[in-house]
N, C-alpha and C positions, 0 to 999 in steps of 0.2 A: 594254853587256852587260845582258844581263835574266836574273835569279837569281831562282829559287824558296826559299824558306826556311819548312820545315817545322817548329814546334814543338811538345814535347810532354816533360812530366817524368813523372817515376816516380813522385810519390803523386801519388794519388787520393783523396778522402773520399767523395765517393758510388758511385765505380764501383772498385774497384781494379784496376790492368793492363787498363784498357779500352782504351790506346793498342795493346797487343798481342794483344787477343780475338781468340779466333780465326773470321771471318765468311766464311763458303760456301770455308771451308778457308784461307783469309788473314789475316795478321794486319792488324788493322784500316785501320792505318798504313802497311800498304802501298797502299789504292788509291789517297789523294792523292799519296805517293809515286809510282805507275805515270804517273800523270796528268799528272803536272810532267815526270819524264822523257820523258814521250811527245807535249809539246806540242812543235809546227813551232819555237818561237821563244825556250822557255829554253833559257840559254846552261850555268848551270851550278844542281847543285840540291842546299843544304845542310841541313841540320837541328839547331836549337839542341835541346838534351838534357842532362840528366844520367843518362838509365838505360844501361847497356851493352847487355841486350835491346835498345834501340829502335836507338843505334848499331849494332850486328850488323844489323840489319835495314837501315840506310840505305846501310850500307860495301858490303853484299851487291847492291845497285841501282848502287851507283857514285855517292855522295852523300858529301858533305864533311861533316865533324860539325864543330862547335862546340859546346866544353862550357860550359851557361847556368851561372853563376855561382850560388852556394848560394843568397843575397841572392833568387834569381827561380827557386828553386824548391821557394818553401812556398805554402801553399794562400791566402795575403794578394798574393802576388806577382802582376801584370798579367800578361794577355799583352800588353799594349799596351808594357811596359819588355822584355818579354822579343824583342817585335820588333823595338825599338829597337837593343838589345844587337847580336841577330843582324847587324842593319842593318850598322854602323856594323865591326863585325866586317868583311863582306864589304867594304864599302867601302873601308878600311885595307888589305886584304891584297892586292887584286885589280889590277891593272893596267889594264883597262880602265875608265871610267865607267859607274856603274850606271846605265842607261835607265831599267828598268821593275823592281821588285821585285813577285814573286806571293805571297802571304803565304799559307798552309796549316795547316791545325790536324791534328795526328796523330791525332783522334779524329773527323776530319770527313770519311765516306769518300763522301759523295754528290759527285762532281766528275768530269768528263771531261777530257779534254787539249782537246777541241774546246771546250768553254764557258772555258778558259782563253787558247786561242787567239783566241774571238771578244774578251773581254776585252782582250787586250793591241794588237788591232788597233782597236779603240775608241778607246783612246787615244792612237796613235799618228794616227787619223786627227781627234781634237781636241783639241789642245794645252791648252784650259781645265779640261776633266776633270783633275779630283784624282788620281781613281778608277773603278774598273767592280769590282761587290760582284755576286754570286749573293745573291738573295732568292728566295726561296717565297712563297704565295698563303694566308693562313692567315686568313681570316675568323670561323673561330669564334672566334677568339682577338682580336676587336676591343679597343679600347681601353676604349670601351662597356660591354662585356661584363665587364671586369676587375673584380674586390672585395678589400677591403683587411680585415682583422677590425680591429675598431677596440677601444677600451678598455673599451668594455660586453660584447664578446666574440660581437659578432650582426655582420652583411656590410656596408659599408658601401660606394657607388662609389671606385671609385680615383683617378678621376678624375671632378670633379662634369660633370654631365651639362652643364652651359651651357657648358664648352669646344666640343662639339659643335654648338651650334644651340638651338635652344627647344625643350625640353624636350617639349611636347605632340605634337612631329614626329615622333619617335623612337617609333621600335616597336621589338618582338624580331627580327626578321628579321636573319640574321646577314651580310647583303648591303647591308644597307638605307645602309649609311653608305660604300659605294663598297669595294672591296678593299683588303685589306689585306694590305702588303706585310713581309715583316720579313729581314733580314739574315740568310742561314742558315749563316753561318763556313764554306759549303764553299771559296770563294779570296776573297780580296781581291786586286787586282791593283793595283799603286799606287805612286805616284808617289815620288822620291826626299825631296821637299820635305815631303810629310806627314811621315817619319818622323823629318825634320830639325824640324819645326815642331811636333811633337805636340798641343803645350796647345792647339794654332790649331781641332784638328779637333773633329768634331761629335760629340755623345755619344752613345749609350755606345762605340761603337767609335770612339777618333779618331784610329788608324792612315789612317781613311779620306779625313781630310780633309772640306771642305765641299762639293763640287761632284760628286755619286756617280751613277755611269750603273747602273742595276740591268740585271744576268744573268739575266734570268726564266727561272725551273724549275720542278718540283715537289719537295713532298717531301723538302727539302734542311735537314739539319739536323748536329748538332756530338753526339756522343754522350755525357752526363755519366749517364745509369743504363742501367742492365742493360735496362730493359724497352724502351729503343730500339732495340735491337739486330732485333729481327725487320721494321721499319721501314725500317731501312737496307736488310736482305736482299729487302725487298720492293724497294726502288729498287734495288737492283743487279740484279736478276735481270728488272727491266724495262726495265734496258738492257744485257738481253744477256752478264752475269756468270753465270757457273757455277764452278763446283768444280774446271773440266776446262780454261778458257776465259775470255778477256778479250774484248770488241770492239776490240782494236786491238793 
């Protein structure tokens, strides 16, 4: 079996109800939602929660809820325990062996059922992959680039610059150190043993395990403020979302 497992709680500190905003007339949570139901090759597609808003919303697609226990639903709690939970949840209940588990954030609406598709066919056509992750192309945001304020209260690198190379190679150019890729929490698609193995995997996500095939996209991000919201509507509406209309 291959299960989709959406999670998402009811606080928020920096956005509140962003898991239910409502974007180009939907709530947020429903396009990963659309996306797992409408892939060729999820078998069944749950959602760990505590809000009844986000329940009503999953029951209404035909989604199985799991309620995430209090313990994994204050603002210290992982998602990496909370995917665990869920895991371990479907595994227990389900009759079949789980294959492939798609992991979803209820605030991550950049995703398609076809980049979820190409994902779970990735790994089934190589047995050593962990995982296949969606990342985006985000070069301003080098490592390079990053500053830390330090105790004198002025910028200081975050990372010293001889991680990179010699120092006198390095320019501003925000290309200059090859692209740069970052995990943008629209799926993880992964294996049973990461989430059996957790501590094994690679940080800071280590649902993912060590051996990770990247989804290349654009513009693929997880919504925690308000001010991303017009971001995402730009990625939806550049693939073909409206008001009126889904591509699929």
């Amino acid at each position: 079996m291959i299960a989709a497992l959406l999670i998402g709680r009811e606080g928020s500190v920096g956005f509140p109800g962003k898991n239910t905003y409502p974007v180009l007339g939907r709530p947020l949570m429903e396009y990963p939602l659309l996306a797992a139901t409408k892939s060729r090759y999820v078998d069944k597609v749950f959602i760990s929660t505590d809000s009844q808003k986000i329940k009503d919303i999953g029951l209404k697609h035909g989604a199985e809820i799991i309620d995430r226990p209090l313990e994994l639903c204050s603002s210290r709690a992982l998602g990496e325990d909370a995917y665990v939970h869920g895991y371990q949840v479907i595994r227990d209940q389900e009759d079949d062996d789980v294959e492939i588990m798609v992991l979803l954030h209820c605030n991550a609406a950049t995703i398609l059922p076809q980049t979820i598709d190409e994902g779970i066919k990735v790994l089934r056509e190589n047995p050593t992959f962990d995982s296949a992750v969606t990342v985006s192309r985000y070069n301003m945001w080098s490592p390079l680039r990053a500053r830390k304020i330090g105790d004198d209260g002025l910028l200081h690198p975050f990372v010293p610059f001889e991680v990179f190379g010699d120092p006198k190679t390095l320019n501003c150019d925000r290309d200059s150190q090859g692209d740069v890729w970052f995990a943008d929490m629209s799926v993880s698609i992964v294996r049973p043993r990461c989430l059996e193995n957790i501590k094994e995997g690679l940080l800071p996500q280590k649902w993912m395990g060590q051996s990770i095939y990247p989804l290349k996209q654009w513009g693929g991000c997880d919504v925690d403020y308000e001010w991303q919201i017009p971001q995402v509507e730009y990625w939806l509406k550049k693939h073909v979302f409206s008001e009126n209309s889904i591509p699929y």
